[in-house]
N, C-alpha and C positions, 0 to 999 in steps of 0.2 A: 817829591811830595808836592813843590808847586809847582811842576810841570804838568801831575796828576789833576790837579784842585784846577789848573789852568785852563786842563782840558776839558773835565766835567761840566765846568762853570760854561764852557764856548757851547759844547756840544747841546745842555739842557738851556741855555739862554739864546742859541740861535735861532731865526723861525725857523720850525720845522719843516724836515721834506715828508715824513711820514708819522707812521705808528709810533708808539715806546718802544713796538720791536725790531723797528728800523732803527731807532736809536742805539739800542743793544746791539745790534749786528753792526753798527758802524762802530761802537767803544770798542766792540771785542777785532775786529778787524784791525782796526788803528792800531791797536797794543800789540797784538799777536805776529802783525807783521813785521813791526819791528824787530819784537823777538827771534824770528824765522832767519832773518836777514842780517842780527846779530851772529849767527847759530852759521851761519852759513848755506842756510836750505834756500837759493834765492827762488827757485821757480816757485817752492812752499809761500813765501813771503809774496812773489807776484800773484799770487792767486787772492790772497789777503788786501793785498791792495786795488786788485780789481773790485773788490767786495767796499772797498771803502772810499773807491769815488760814485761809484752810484749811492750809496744809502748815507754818507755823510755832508754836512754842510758844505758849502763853499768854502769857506777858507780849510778847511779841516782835507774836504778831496782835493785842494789846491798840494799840502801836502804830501796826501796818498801818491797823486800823480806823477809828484819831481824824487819820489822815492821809487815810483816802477822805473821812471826814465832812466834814473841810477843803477838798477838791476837789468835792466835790459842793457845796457852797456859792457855790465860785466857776464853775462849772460853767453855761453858757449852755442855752436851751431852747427849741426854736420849736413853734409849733402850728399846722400847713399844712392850708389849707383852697382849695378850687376852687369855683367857682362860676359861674352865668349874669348877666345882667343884672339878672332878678328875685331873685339870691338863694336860686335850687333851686341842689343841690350836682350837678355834673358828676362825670362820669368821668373822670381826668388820672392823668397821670405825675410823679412828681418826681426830679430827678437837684439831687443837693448837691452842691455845689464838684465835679464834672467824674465824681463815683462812680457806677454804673452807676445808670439807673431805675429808681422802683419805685411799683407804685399808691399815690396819695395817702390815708392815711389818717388816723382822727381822734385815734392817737394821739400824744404828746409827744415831739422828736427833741431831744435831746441833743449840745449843739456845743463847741467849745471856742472863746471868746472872741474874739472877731475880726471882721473882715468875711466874708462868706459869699456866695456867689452861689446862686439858685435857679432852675431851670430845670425851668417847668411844659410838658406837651403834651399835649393832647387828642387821644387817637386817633381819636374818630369824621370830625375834619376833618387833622389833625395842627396846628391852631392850636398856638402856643408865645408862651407869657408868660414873660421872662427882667426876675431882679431882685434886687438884693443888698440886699444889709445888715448894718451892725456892729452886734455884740452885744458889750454891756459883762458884765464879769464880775457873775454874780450874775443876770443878764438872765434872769427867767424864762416860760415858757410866750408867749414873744411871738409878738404872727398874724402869719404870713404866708398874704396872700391873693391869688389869681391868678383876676381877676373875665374871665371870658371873655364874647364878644360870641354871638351867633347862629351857629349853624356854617353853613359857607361849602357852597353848593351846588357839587357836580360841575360842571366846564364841560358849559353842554348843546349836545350834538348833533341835528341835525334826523336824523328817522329813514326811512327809505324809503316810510312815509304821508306825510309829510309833504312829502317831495321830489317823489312822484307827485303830491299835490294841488296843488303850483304848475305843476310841470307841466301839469296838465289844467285850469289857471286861466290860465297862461298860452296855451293852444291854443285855448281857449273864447274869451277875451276877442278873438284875432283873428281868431277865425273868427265872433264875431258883429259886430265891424267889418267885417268884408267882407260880410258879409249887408248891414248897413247899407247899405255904401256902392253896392251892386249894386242895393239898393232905390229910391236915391236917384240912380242913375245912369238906372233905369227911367222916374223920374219925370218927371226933365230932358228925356230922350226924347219922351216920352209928348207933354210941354209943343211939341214941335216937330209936332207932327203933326197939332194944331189948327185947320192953315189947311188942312191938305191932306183933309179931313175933307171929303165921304165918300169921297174917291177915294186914299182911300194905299195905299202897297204893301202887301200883306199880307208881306210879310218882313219890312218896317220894324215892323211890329204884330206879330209874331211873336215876334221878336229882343226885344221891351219884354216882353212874356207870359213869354219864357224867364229873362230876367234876374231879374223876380219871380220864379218858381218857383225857380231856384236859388240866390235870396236866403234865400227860404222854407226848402228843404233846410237850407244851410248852419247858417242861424240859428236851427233847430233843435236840429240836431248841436251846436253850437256853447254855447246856453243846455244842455243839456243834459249836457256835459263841464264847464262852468262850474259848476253845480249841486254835480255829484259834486267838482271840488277843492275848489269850499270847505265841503266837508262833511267832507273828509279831512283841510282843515287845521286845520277846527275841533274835530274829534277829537283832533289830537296837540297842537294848543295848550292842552285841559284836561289833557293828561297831562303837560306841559311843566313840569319844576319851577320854582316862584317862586323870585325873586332875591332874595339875601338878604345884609345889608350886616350884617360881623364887625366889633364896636366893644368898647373895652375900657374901664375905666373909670378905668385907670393899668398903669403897666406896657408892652411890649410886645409886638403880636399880628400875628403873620403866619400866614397861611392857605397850604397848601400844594398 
């Protein structure tokens, strides 16, 4: 109560730096950050005190001051870093204990004492490294690192070259089995007609002549569709993106 009466009396008997409502903002500042700083909320309480070396007296922000320098002492510090497997620094996201995201960078984040959660994500795949850690008071500039792996290929889809060239691989390959087998049916033929030699039917000798020639056609046609698929699938096979395995070097990484 006369530390209360103490302070009223300094605060309304100092010359002023401003308003009544500058006066107001420095009583309530002065109490609350105490409070804050009791409570253990110090970065709450530094905010308080920033608020009560601008708007209160001199001796009074003489106070506020030697009370931030005391929270910034115990005050925690991380130094978040992203990275690949080699060690080149990525592009990511960081969200702290559940507060919105924001690009990773290389300056110093300021925590209040505790355990903390980190939750990294790479947009180019949306890989996410999620990872905590207690910081003791006083804990300064500590890394936190979120080592990401290779980023994860799109699933790939075959593309309509590519669907066409099995198709015309598939049409070719049975249409030059059937060339074959028309060849080798002419032969079997042919093999019969050896006793009957020189007197065979000429339809029997005909019928052998035609099965060749439309061996010949087909297996034409046939190497010649064969040719073009696998020429179209060997075009989208170079275009094909390589596979690519996302590893991490701690922490956890899911690819999305």
């Amino acid at each position: 109560m006369k530390r209360a009466l103490f302070f009223s009396a300094l605060l309304w008997a100092a010359p002023a730096r401003g308003d009544d409502a500058q006066k107001e903002a420095c009583a309530a500042a002065y109490d609350t950050s105490q409070v804050l700083r009791d409570e253990g909320k110090l970065l709450l309480a530094r905010e308080q005190l920033v608020v009560c070396e601008r708007a209160c007296p001199a001796k009074l922000a003489k106070d506020c001051g030697r009370w931030r320098g005391d929270i910034d002492k115990n005050l925690a510090s991380v130094v978040l870093g992203a990275r690949d497997g080699s060690g080149a620094p990525v592009a990511a996201w960081i969200a702290i204990d559940g507060r919105p995201a924001e690009p990773v960078g290389a300056g110093e984040v300021v925590l209040e004492p505790g355990v903390h959660r980190f939750h990294f994500e790479r947009p180019a795949d949306g890989a996410v490294i999620e990872k905590s850690r207690q910081l003791a008071r006083g804990d300064k500039r500590v890394a936190i690192d979120a080592i990401f792996g290779a980023p994860a290929n799109k699933p790939w889809r075959a593309t309509g070259v590519q669907i066409g060239g099995f198709a015309l691989l598939g049409v070719g390959t049975i249409m030059l089995g059937g060339a074959l087998g028309l060849a080798i049916k002419g032969h079997v033929d042919r093999g019969r007609l050896f006793d009957c030699k020189p007197n065979c039917d000429p339809a029997d000798v005909s019928a052998i002549k035609q099965k060749w020639d439309t061996a010949g056609v087909i297996g034409s046609v046939g190497a010649v569709m064969f040719g073009l698929g696998l020429g179209m699938v060997l075009v989208s096979e170079a275009n094909k993106p390589k596979d690519a395995v996302s590893l991490t070097a701690d922490g956890i990484a899911v690819a999305f």
